[in-house]
C-alpha positions as CSV (number, residue, x, y, z in Angstrom):
1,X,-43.9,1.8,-28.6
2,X,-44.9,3.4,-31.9
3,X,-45.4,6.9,-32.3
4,X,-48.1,8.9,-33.9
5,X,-49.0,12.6,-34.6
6,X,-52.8,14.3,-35.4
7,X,-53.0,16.1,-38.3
8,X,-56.3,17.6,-37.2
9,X,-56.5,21.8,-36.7
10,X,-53.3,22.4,-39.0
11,X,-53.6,24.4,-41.6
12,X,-53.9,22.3,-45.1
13,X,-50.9,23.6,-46.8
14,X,-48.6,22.9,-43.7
15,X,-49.4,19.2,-43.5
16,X,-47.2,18.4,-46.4
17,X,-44.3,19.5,-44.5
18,X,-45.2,17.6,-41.6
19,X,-45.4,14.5,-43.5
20,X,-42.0,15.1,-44.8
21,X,-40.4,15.9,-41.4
22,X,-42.6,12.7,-39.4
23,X,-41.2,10.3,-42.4
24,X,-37.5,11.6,-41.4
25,X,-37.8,11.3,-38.3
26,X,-39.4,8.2,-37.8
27,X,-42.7,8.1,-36.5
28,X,-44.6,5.3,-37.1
29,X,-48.1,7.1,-38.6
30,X,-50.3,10.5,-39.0
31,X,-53.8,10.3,-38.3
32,X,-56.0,12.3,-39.8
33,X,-59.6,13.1,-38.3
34,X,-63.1,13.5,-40.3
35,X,-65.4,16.3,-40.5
36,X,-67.8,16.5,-43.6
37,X,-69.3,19.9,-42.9
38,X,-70.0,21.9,-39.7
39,X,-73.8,22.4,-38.7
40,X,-74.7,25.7,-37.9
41,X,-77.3,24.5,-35.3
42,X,-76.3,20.9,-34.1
43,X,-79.3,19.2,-32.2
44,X,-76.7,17.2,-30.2
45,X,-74.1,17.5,-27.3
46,X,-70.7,16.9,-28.7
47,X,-70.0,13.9,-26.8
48,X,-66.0,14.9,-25.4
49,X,-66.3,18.1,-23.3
50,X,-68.0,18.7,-20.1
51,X,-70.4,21.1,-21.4
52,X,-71.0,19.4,-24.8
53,X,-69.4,21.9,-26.9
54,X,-66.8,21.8,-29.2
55,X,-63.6,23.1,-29.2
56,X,-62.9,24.5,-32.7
57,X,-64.5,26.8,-34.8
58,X,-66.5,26.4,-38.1
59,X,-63.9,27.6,-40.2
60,X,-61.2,25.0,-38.8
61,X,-59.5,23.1,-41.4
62,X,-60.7,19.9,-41.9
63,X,-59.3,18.4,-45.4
64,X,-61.2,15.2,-47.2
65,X,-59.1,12.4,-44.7
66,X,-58.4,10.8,-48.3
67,X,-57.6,12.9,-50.5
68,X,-55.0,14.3,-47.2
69,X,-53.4,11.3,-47.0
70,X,-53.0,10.7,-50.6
71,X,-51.0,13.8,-50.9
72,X,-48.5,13.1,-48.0
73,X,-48.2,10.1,-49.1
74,X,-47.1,11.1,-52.3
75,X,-44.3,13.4,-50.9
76,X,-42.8,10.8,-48.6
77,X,-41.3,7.2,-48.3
78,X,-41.9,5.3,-44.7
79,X,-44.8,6.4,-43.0
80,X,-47.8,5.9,-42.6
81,X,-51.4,7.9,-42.3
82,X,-54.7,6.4,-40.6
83,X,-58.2,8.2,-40.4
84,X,-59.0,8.5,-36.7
85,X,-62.0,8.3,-37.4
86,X,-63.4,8.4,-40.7
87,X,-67.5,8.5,-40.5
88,X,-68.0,5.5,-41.9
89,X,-72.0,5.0,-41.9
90,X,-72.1,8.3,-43.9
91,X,-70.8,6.7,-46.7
92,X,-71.6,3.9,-49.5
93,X,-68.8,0.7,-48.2
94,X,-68.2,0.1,-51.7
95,X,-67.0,3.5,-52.5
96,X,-65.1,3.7,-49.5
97,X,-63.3,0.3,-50.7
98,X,-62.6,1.3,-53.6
99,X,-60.9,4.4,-52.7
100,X,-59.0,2.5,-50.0
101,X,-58.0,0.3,-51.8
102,X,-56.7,2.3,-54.6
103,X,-54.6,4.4,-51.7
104,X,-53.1,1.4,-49.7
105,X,-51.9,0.5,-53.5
106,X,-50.5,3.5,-54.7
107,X,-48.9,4.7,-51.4
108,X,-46.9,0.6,-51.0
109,X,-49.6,-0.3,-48.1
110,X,-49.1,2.5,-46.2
111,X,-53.1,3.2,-45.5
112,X,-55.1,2.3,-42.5
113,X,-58.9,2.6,-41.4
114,X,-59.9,4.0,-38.1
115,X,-63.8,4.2,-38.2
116,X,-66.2,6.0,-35.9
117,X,-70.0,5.8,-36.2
118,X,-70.7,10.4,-36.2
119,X,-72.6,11.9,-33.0
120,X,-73.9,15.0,-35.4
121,X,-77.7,14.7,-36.7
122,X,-77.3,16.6,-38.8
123,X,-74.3,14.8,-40.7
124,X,-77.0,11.8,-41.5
125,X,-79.7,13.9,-42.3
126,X,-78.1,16.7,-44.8
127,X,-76.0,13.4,-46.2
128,X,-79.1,11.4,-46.9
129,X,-78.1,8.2,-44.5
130,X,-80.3,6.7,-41.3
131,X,-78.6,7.6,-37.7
132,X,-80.9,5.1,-36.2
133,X,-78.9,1.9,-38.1
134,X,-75.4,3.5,-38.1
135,X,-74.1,1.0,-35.5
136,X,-75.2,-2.5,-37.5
137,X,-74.3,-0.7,-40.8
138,X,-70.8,0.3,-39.4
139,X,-70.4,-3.6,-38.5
140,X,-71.5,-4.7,-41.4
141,X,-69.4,-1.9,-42.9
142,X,-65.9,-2.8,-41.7
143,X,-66.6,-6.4,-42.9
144,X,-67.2,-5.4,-46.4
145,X,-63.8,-3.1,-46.2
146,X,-61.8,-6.2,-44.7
147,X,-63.2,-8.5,-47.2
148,X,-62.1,-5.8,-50.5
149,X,-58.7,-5.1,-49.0
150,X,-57.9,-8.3,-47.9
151,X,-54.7,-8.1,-49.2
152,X,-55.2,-11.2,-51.9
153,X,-54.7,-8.7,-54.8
154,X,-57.9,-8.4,-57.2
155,X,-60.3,-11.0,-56.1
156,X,-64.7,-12.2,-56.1
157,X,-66.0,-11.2,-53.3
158,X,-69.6,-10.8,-52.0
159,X,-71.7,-9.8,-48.6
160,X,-74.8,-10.7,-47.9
161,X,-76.1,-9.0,-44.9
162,X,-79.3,-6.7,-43.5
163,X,-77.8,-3.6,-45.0
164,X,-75.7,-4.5,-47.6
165,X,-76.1,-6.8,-50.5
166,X,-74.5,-7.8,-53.3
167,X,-73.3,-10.6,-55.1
168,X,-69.6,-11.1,-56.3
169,X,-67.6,-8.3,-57.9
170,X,-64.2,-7.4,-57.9
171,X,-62.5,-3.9,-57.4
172,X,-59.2,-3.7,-58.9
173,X,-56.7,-2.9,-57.8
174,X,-56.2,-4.2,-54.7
175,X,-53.1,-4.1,-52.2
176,X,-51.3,-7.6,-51.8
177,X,-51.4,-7.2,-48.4
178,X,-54.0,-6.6,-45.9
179,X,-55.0,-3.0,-45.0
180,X,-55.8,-2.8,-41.2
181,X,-59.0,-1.2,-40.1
182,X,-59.5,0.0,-36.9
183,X,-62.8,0.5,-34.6
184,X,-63.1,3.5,-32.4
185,X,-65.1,4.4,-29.3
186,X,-65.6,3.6,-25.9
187,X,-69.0,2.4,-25.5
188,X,-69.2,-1.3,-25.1
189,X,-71.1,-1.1,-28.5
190,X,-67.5,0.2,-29.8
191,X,-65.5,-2.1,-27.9
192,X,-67.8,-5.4,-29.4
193,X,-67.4,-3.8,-32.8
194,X,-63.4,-3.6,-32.4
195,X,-63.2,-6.6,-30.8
196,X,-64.9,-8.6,-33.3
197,X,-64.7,-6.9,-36.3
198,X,-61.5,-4.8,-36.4
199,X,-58.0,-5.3,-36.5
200,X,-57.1,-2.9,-33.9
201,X,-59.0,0.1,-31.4
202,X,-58.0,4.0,-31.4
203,X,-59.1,5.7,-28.1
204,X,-60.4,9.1,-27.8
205,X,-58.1,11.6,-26.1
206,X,-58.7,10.4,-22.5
207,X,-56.7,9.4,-18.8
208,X,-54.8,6.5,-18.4
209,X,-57.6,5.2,-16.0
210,X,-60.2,4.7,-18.5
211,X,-58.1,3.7,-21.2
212,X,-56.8,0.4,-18.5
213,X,-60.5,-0.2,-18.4
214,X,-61.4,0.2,-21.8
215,X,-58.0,-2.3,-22.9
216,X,-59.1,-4.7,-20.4
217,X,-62.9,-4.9,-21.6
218,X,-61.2,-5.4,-25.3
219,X,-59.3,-8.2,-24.1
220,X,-62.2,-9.9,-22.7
221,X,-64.1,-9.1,-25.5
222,X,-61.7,-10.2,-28.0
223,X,-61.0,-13.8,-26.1
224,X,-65.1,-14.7,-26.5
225,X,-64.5,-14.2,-30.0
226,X,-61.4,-16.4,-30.3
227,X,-59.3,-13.6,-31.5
228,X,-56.7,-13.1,-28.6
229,X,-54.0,-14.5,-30.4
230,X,-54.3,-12.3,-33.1
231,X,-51.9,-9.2,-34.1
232,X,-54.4,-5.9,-32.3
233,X,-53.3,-2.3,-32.7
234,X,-54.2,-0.3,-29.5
235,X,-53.7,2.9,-30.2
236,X,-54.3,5.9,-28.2
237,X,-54.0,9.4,-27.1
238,X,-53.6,9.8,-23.0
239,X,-54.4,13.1,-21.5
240,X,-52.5,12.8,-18.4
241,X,-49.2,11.7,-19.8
242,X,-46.3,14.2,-20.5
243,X,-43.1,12.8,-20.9
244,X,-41.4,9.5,-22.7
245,X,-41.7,7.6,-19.3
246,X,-44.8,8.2,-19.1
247,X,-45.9,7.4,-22.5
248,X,-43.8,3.8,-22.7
249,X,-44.9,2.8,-19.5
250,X,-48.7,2.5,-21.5
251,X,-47.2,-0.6,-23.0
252,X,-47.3,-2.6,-19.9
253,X,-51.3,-2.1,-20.2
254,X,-51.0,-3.3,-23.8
255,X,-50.6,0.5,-25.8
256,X,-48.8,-0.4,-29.4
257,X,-48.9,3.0,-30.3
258,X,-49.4,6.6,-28.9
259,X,-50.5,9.6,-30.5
260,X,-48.6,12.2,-29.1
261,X,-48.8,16.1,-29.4
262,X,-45.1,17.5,-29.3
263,X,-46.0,21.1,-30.2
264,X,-48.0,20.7,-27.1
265,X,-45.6,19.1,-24.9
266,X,-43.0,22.1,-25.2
267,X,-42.9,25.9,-24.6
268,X,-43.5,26.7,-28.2
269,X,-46.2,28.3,-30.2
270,X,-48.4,25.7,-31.4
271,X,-49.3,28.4,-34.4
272,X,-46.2,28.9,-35.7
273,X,-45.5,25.9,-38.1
274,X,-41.5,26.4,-37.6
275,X,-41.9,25.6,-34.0
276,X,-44.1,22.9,-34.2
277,X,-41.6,20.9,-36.6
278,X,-39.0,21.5,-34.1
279,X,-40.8,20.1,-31.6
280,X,-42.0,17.2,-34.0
281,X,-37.9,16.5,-34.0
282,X,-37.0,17.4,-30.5
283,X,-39.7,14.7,-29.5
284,X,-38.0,12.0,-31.9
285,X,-34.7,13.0,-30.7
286,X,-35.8,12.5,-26.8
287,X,-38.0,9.7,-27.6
288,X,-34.8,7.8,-29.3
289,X,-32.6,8.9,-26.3
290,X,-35.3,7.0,-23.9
């Protein structure tokens, strides 16, 4: 099992020294989440909690996923950082390639991709983009990011799709190996998209009941597209586990990786950045020990 911590609701300037202390104590990977802008009046219910609000406040830290991850990148060695989940069909793919791929080659291909698809209006119509095509864009989307970051170094590439178009280019530089992108969701629309598309699924935070069902739909999913046999990052963020045992026994359901709150886990204030690195390395410490 792999190990993961959010870097969403931390204050900005604290993140660097969670990067440091994650790299040294061996976690696999920090995912950062994506939040252009807050709404003041959101036309939508947010789609996680029973009564469709959210549960932060305007003015909660949300850093650029990119520019985040560039900088604790830059102060550390091993690990890695993932957006969980970038809002991709907000954004040009080019663009987005092109910044990706300049990160996964200045950080030694430590970058990853989760992409999400934005439940917010608001976000599409202040940022110019269609809500109505942000599924078949995503798809077409990840594609285009695979096919730039392919790992191949500087190459021609070109897409031609309903969306999309354009004939071959080249974005240099490019990593020399692969960057893995990642579909999230757990509509069958998601599942599809991650199962065809993607290199891997990140859950939502969730039980261990719907995330059996959701990992067995993705295996279906993935065997009708002939892609069972391929490397598939499952990574995800149970609400009803608690403890080491708890969390490893998710690999008998297929789990490669778990995002896991420690500052959460233990009696410590989750607002006091001292305690929560202790509890980043107390978790690593009980985590080697199980």
């Amino acid at each position: 099992m792999k190990w993961a911590l959010p870097g969403a609701m931390i204050a900005t300037p604290e993140l660097m020294e969670l990067a440091r202390v994650a790299d040294e104590c061996g976690y696999d990977a920090i995912a950062m989440p994506d939040s252009v802008f807050y709404p003041e009046h959101v036309s939508a219910d947010y789609p996680y909690s029973p009564d469709g609000k959210r549960m932060w406040s305007p003015e909660t830290p949300m850093p650029d996923p990119f520019i985040a991850m560039t900088a604790m990148a830059a102060v550390t060695e091993r690990i890695g950082f993932y957006t969980n989940v970038l809002k991709l069909p907000l954004r040009d793919p080019l663009l987005t390639a092109k910044q990706v791929s300049t990160m996964a080659v200045m950080s030694g291909n430590r970058i990853a991709v989760g992409v999400g698809l934005s439940w917010i209006p608001e976000e599409f119509r202040f940022t110019g983009t269609e809500m109505r095509t942000r599924g078949a864009r995503t798809d077409e989307a990840i594609q285009i990011l695979r096919a730039v970051c392919a790992g191949n170094g500087p190459e021609w590439v070109e897409f031609h799709g309903k969306h999309y178009d354009f004939d071959r280019l080249m974005i240099s530089p490019t990593p020399d190996r692969p960057v893995p992108v990642y579909g999230g969701g757990h509509s069958d629309a998601g599942l599809r998209r991650a199962a065809r598309y993607a290199d891997g699924w990140i859950s939502v935070n969730t039980d261990t009941a719907q995330l059996k069902d959701a990992i067995a739909r993705l295996t279906e999913l993935r065997a009708e597209h002939g892609r069972e046999n391929e490397p598939f990052e499952i990574d995800v963020s149970p609400t009803d586990v608690s403890d080491i045992d708890g969390y490893r026994a998710l690999a008998d359901i297929g789990v490669t990786r778990c995002r896991v709150t420690p500052w959460r886990l233990y009696d410590v204030d989750p607002s006091d950045p001292q305690e929560r690195l202790d509890a980043v390395r107390r978790f690593a410490d009980d985590a080697a020990r199980g």
